[in-house]
FISEMI-950476 format. One record per residue (C-alpha): residue in three letters; x, y, z; residue number from 1. Coordinates in Angstrom, 1 decimal. Layout:
<lolos>
LOLO,ALA,X,Y,Z,NUM
...
</lolos>
This chain:
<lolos>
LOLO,UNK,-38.1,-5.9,-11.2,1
LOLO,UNK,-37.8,-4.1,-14.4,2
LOLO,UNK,-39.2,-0.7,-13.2,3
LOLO,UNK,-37.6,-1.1,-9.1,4
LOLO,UNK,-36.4,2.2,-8.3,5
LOLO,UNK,-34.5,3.6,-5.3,6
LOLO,UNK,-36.1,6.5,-2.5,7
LOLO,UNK,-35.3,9.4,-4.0,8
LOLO,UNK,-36.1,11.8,-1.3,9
LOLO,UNK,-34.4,8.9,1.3,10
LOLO,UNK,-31.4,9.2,-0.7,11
LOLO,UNK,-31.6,13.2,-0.3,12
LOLO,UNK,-32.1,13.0,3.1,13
LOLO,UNK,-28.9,10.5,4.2,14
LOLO,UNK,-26.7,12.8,1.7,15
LOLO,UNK,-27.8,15.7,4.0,16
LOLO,UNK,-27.5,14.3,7.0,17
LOLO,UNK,-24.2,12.9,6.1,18
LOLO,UNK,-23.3,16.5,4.2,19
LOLO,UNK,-23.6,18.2,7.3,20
LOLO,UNK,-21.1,16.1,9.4,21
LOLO,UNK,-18.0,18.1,9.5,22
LOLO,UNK,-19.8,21.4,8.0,23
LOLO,UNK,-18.8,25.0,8.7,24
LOLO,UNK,-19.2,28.4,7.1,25
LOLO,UNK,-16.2,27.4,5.1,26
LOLO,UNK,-17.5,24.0,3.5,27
LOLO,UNK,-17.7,20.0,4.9,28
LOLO,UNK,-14.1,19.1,6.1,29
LOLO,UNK,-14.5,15.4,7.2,30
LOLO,UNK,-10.6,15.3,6.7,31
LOLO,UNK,-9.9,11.2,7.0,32
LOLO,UNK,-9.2,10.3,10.8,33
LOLO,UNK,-10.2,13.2,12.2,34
LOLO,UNK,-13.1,14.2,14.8,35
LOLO,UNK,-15.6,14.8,12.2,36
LOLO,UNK,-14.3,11.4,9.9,37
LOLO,UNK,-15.0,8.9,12.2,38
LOLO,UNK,-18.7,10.6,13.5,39
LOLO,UNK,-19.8,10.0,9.8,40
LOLO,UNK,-18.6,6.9,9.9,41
LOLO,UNK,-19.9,5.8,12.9,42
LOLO,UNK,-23.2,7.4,11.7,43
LOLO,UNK,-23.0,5.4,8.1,44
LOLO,UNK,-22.7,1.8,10.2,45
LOLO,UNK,-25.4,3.1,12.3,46
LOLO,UNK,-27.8,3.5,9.2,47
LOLO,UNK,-26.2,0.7,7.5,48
LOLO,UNK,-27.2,-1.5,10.7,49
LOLO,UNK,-31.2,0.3,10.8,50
LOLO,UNK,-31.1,-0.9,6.9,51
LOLO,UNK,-30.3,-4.9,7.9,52
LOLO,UNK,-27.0,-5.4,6.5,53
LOLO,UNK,-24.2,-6.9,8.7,54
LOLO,UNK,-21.7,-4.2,9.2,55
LOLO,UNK,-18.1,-4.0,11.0,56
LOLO,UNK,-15.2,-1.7,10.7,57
LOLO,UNK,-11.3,-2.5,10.2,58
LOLO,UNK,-8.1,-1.2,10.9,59
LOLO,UNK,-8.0,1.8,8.9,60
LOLO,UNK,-11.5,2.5,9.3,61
LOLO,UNK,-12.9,1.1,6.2,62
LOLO,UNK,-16.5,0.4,7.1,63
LOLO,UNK,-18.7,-2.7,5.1,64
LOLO,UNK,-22.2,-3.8,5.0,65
LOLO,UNK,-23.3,-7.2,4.0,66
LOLO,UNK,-27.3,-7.8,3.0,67
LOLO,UNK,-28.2,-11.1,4.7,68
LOLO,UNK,-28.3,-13.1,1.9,69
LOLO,UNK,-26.6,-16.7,1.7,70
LOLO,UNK,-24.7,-16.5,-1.3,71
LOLO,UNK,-20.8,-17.5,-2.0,72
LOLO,UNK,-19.8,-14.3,-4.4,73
LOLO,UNK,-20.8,-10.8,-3.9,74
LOLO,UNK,-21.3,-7.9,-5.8,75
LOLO,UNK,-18.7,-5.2,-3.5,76
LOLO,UNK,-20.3,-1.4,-4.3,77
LOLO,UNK,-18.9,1.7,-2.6,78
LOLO,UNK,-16.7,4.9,-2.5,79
LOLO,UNK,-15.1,6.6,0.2,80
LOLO,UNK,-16.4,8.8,3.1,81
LOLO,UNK,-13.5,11.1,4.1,82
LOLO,UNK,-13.4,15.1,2.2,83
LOLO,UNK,-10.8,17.0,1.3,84
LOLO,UNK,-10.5,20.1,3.7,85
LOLO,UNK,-13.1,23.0,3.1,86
LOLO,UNK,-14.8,20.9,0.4,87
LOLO,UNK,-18.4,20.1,-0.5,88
LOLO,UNK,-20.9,16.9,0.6,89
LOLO,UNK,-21.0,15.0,-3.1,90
LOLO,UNK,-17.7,14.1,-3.4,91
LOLO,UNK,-17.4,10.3,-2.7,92
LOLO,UNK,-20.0,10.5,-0.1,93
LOLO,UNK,-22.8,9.9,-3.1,94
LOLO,UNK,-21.5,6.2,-4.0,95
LOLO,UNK,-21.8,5.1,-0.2,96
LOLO,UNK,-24.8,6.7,0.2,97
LOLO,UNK,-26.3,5.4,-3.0,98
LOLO,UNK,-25.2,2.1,-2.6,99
LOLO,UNK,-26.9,1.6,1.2,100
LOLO,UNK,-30.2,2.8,-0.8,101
LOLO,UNK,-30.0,0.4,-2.9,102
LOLO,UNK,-28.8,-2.2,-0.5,103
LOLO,UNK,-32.0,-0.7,1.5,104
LOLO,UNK,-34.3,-1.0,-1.4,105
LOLO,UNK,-33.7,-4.5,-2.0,106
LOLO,UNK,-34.0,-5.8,1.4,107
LOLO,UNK,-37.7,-3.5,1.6,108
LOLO,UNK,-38.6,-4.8,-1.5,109
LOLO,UNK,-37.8,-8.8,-0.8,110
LOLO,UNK,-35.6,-9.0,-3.9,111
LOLO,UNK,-33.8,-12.5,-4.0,112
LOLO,UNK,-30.8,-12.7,-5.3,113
LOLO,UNK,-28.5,-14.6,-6.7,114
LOLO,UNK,-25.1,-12.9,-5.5,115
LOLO,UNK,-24.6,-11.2,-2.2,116
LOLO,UNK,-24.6,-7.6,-2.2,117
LOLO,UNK,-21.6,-5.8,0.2,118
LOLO,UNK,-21.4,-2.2,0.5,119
LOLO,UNK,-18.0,0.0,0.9,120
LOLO,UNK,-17.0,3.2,2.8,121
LOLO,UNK,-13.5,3.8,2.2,122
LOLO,UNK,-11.3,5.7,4.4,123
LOLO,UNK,-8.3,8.1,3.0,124
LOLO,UNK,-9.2,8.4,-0.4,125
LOLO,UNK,-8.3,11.6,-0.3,126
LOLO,UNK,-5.1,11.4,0.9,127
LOLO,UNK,-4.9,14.9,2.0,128
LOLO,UNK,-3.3,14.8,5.8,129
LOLO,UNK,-1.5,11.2,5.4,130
LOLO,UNK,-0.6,10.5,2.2,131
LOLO,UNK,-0.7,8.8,-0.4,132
LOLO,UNK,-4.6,8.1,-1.2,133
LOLO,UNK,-6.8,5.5,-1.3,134
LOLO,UNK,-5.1,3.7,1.5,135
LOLO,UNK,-8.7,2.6,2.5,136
LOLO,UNK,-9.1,0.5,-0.9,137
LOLO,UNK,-5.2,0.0,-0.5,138
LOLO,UNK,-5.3,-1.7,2.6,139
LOLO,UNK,-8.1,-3.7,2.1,140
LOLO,UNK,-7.0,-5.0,-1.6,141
LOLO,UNK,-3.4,-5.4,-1.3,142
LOLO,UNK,-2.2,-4.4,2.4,143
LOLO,UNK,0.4,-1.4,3.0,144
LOLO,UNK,4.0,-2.0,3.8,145
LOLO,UNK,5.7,-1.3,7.4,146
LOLO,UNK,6.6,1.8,6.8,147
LOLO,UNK,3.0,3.4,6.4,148
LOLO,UNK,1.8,0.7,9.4,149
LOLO,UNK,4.6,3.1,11.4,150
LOLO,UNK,3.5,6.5,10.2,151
LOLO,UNK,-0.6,5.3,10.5,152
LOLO,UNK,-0.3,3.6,13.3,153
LOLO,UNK,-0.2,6.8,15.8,154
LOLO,UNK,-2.8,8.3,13.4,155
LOLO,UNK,-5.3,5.4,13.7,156
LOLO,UNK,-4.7,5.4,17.5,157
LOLO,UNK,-5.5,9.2,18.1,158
LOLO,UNK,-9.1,8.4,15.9,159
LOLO,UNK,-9.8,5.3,18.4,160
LOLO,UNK,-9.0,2.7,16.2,161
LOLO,UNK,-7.7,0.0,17.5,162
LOLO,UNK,-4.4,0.1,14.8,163
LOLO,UNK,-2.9,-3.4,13.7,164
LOLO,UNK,-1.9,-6.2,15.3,165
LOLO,UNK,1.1,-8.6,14.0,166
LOLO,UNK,-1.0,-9.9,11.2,167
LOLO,UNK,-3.0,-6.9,10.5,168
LOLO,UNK,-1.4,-5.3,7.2,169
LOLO,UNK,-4.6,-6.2,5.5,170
LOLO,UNK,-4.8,-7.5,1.7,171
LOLO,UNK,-6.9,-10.1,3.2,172
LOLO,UNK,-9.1,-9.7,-0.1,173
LOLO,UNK,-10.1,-13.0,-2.1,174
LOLO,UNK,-11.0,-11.6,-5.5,175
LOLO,UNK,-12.7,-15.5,-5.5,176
LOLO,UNK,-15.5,-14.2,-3.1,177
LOLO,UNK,-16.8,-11.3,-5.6,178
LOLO,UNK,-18.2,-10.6,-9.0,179
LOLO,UNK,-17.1,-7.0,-9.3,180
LOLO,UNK,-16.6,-3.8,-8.0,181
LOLO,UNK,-19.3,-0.6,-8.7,182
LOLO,UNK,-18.4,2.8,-7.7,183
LOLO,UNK,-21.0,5.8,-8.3,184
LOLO,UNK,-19.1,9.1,-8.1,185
LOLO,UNK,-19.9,12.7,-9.7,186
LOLO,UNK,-17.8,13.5,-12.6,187
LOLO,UNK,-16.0,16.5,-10.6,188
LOLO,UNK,-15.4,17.7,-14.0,189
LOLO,UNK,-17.9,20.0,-16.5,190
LOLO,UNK,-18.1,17.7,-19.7,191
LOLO,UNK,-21.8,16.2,-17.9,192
LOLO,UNK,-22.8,19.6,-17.3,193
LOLO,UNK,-21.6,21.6,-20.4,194
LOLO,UNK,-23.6,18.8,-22.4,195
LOLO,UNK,-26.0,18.1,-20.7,196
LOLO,UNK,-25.8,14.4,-20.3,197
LOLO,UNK,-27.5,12.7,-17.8,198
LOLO,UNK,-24.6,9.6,-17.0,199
LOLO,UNK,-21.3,9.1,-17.6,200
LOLO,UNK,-19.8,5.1,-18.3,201
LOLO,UNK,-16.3,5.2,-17.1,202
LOLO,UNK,-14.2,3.7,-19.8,203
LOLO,UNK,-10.9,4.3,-17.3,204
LOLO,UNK,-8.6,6.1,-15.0,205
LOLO,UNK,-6.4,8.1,-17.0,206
LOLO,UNK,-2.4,7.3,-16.6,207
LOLO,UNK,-0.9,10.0,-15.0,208
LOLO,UNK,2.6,10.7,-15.9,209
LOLO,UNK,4.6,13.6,-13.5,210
LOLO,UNK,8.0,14.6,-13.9,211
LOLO,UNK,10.3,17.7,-13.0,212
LOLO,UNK,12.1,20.0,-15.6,213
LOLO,UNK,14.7,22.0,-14.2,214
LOLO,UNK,16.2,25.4,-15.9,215
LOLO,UNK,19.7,26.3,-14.7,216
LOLO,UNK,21.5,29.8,-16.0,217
LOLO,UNK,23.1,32.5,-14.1,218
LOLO,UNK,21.5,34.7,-11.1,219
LOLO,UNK,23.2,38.1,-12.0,220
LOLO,UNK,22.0,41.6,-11.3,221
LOLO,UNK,18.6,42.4,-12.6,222
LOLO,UNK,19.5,46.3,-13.2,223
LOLO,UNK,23.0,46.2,-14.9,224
LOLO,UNK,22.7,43.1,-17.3,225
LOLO,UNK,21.6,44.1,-20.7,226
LOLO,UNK,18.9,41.7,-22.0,227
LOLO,UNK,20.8,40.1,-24.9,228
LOLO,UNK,23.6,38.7,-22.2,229
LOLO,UNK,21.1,37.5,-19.6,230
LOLO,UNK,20.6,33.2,-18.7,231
LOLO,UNK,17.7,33.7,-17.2,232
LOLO,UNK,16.3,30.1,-15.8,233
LOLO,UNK,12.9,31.6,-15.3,234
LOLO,UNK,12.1,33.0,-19.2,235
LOLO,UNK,12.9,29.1,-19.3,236
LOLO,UNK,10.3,28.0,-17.8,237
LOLO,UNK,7.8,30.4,-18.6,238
LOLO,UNK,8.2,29.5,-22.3,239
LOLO,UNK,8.1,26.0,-21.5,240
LOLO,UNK,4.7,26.5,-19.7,241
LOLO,UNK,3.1,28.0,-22.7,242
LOLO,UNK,4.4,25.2,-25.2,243
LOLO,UNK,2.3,22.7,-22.9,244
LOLO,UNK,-1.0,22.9,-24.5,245
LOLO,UNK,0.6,23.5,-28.0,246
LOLO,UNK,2.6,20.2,-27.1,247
LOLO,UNK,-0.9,18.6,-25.7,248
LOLO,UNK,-2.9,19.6,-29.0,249
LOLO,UNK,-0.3,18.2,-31.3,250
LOLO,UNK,0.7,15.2,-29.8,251
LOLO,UNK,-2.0,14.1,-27.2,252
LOLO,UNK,-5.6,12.2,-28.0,253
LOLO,UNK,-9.2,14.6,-27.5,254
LOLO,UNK,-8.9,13.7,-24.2,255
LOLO,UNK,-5.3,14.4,-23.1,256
LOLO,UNK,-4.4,17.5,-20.6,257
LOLO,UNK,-0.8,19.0,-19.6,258
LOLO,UNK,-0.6,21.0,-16.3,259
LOLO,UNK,2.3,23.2,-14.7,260
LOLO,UNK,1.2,23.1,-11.4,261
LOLO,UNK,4.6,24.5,-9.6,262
LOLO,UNK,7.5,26.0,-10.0,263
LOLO,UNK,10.0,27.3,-7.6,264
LOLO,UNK,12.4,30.1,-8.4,265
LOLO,UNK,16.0,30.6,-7.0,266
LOLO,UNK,17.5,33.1,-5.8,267
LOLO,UNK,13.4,34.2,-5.7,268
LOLO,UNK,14.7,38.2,-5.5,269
LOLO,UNK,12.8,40.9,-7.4,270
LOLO,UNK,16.4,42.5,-8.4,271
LOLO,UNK,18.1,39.6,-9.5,272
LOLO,UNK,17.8,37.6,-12.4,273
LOLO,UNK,16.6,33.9,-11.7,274
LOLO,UNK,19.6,31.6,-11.8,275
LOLO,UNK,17.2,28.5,-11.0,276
LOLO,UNK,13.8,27.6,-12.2,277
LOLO,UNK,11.8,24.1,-11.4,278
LOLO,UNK,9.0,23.5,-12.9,279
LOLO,UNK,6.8,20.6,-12.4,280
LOLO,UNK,4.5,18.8,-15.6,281
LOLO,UNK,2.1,16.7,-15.6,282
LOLO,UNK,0.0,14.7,-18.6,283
LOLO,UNK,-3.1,12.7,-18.4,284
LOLO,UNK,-4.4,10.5,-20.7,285
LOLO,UNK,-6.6,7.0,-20.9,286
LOLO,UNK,-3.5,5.5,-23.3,287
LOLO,UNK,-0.2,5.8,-21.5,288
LOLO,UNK,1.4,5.6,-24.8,289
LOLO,UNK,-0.3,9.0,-25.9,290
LOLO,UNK,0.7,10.2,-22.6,291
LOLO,UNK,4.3,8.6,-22.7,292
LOLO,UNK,4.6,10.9,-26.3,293
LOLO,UNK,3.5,14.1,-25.2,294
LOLO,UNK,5.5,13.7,-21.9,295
LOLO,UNK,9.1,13.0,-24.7,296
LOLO,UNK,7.9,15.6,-26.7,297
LOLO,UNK,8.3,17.9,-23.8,298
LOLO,UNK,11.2,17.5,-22.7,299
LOLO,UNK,12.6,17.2,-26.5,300
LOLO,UNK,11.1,21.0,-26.3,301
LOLO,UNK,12.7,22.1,-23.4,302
LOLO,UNK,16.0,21.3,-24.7,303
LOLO,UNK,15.2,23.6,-27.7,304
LOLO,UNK,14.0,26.1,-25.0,305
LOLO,UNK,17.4,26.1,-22.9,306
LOLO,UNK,19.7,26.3,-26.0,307
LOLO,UNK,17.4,29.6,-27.0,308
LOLO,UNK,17.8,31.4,-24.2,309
LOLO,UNK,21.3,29.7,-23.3,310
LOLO,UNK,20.2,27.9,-20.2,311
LOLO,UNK,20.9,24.0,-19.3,312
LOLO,UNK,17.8,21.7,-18.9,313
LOLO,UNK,17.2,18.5,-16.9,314
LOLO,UNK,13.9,16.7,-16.7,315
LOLO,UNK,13.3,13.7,-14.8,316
LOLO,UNK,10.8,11.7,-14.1,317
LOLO,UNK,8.9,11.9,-10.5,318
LOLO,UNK,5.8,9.7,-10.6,319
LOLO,UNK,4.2,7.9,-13.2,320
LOLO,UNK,0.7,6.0,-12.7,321
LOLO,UNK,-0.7,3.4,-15.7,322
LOLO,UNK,-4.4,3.7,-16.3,323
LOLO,UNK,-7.3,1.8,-14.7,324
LOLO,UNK,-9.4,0.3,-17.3,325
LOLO,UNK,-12.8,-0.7,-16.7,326
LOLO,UNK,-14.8,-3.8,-17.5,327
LOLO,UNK,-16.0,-3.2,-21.2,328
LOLO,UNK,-19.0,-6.1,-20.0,329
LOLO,UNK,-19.9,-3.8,-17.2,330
LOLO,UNK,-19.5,-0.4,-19.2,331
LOLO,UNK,-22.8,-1.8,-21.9,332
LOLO,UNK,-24.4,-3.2,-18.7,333
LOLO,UNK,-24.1,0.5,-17.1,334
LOLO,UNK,-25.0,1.9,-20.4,335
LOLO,UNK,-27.5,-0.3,-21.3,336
LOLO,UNK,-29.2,0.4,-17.6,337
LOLO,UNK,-29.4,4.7,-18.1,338
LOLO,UNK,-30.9,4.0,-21.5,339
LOLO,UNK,-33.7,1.7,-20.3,340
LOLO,UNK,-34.3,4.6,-17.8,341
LOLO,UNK,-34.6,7.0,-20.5,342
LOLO,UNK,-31.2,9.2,-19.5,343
LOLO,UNK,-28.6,10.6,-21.6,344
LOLO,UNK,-25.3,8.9,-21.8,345
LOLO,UNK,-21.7,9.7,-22.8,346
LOLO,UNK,-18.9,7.2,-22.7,347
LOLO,UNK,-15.7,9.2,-21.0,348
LOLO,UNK,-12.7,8.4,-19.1,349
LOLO,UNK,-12.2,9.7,-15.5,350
LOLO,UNK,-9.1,12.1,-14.9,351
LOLO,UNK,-9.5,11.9,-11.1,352
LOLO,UNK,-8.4,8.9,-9.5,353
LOLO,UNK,-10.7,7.0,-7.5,354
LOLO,UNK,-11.1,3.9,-5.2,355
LOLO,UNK,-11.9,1.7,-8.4,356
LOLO,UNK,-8.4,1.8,-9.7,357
LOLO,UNK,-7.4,-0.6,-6.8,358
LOLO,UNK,-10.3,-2.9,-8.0,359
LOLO,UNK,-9.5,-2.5,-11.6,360
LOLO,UNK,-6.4,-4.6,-11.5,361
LOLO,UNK,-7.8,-7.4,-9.8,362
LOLO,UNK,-12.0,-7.6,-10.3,363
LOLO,UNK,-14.4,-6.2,-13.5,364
LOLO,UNK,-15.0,-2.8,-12.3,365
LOLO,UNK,-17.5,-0.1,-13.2,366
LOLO,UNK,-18.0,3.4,-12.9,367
LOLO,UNK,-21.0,5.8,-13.3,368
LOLO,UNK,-20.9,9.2,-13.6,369
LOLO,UNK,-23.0,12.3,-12.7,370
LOLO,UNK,-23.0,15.9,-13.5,371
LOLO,UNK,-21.3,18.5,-11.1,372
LOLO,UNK,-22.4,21.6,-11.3,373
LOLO,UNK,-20.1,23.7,-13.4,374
LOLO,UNK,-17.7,21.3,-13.4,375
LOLO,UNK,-16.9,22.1,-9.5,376
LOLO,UNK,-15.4,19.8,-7.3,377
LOLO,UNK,-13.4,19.7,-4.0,378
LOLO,UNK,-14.7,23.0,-2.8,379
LOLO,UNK,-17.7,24.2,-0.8,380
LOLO,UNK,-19.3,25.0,-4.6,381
LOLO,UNK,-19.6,21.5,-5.5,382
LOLO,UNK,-23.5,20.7,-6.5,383
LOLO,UNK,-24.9,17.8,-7.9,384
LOLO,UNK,-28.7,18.3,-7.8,385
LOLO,UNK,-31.5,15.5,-6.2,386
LOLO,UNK,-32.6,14.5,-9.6,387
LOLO,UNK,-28.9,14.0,-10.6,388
LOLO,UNK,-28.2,12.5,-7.6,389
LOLO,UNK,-31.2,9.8,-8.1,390
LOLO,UNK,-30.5,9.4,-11.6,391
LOLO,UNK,-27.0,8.1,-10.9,392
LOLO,UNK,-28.5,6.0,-7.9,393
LOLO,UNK,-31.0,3.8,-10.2,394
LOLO,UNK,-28.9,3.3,-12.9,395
LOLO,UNK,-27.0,2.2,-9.6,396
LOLO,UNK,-29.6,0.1,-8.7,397
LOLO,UNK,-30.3,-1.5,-12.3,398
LOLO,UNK,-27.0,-2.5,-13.1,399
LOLO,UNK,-26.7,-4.4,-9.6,400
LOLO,UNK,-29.5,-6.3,-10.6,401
LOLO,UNK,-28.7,-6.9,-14.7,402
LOLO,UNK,-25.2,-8.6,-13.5,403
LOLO,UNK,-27.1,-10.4,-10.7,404
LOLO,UNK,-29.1,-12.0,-13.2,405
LOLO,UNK,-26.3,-12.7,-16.0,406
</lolos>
């Protein structure tokens, strides 16, 4: 079984097929619980069913396949099927695609296995009509509370899903029933690309810490207040925004990153003065410690900023989200498997979040990598090519079968 390998141009084909649910001249929008959503759904249990697995769909339109193997424990691979609006046909539609060829190739090929294998298609990952994300995973790990059941429920209903019953919150998951969780996913970042490395090991989810700084002078007229008696909240701001990646060099890891990502401006006139500036910043890093110091040293800084320019300053925090670490057995099985296929590797942290963080907590999880083009993601441009794409589907494959046999 050492040299098994997945369909390559099989694999193509469903990603196409698949890809091309929910396309338009403006990208593939397979927005969760929408039209489009629940055809390529409908379409994955359909090949999921042609492949011999044993498939149903829940409440939230998570949709599962089992291979037909008696076994007590099974190894649970996936993603999620839904897209962002306008976006392109790689992006969590790879790992379920890539996990039904391999749960294919192992039924053709009469493997026997020790463990079962399931496959995953996650619904809402994206969480970009009903929020927050990964409510698939969500559900299906640890159940939602009532008040998303009461905002979903409507939501499920107009997809023709049959929404919950009384017991129906899910979390019905027995960690005692699997071995671990396995996502494939492209990198939607350019470090793959720009080095041209074959596979990426997840090592973890970054933390993501988000909080809110808030500038407060005086709105005063912008033609008849000389410069030197001005509070403007916006200079504020904008001289905390350029401290960020000073403040992210100096106090973060290699891998840390600081984003302003909005900021709202009051009175918002072009002849007066801002009185108000909010500004939002967030850090990322796979140590929330490192990210926890670069997020203190900010706000440290934009108290020096709003004495300088004779402004008040308060920063609180909004969100913050600890880091998903992944199985350090399952990281040198995942390596070991692109090596034996003679790929390049790089060991890396992921700075999206993704379906595996829900596992993280509960099951040894692993995640593989593959480049995107450019470093492109969640837009029509996103390309991962057919060799990529197959590349990430046998190491796939060969890690599946290395923990089947440990």
């Amino acid at each position: 079984m050492n040299n098994l390998k997945i369909n390559e141009h099989r694999l193509w084909r469903h990603l196409t097929e698949l890809g091309n649910i929910g396309r338009d001249e403006r990208g593939v929008s397979r927005v969760a619980f929408t039209e489009a959503d629940m055809e390529g759904r409908k379409w994955f249990l359909h090949k999921m069913e042609q492949a011999g697995l044993e498939t149903r769909m829940d409440e939230v339109g998570n949709v599962f396949g089992i291979t037909p193997y008696e076994s007590r424990k099974r190894i649970l691979v996936g993603s999620h099927l839904d897209t962002v609006p306008e976006g392109g046909m790689f992006d969590g539609a790879l790992g379920v695609v890539a996990a039904l060829e391999c749960a294919q190739t192992l039924i053709e090929r009469n493997v026997k296995m020790g463990y079962g294998l399931e496959i995953v298609g996650f619904s809402n990952e994206e969480g970009s009509i009903f929020g927050p994300g990964l409510l698939g995973s969500r559900y299906f790990v640890e159940g939602i509370g009532d008040d998303e059941i009461q905002v979903l429920e409507p939501i499920l209903k107009r997809a023709g899903l049959e929404g919950f019953s009384d017991s129906s919150t899910g979390g019905k998951f027995d960690k005692d029933n699997y071995v671990c969780y396995l996502e494939l996913h492209v990198e939607q970042g350019g470090v793959l690309y720009c080095n041209e490395d074959d596979i990426g090991v997840v090592q973890g989810i970054v933390a993501i810490y988000s909080s809110d700084i808030v500038f407060e002078g005086k709105p005063n007229h912008a033609g008849t207040t000389p410069m030197d008696q001005r509070e403007d909240a916006l200079l504020g701001a904008a001289n905390m925004i350029v401290l960020i990646p000073k403040l992210v060099a100096q106090n973060g890891s290699k891998g840390t990153v600081g984003t302003c990502g909005q900021i709202r401006v009051y009175p918002c006139a072009r002849n007066v003065i801002p009185g108000r500036a909010e500004l939002s910043v967030e850090i990322r890093d796979l140590d929330d410690e490192v990210a926890d110091r670069v997020m203190r040293e900010t706000y440290s800084h934009a108290e020096t900023i709003a004495d300088a320019c004779r402004l008040r300053v308060h920063s609180g925090e909004v969100s913050i989200s600890p880091p998903a670490l992944m199985d350090t057995e399952i990281q040198q099985i995942i390596h070991n498997s692109a090596v034996d296929l003679g790929l390049k590797v790089r060991l890396m942290p992921s700075g999206a979040g993704h379906d595996a963080a829900i596992f993280a907590k509960y099951l040894p999880t692993g995640m593989i990598f593959v480049p995107s083009k450019d470093g492109v993601s969640h837009s029509p441009e996103e390309w991962t090519n057919p060799q990529d794409c197959a590349n990430g589907a046998n190491v796939l494959l060969k890690t599946i079968l290395k923990i089947d046999r440990t």
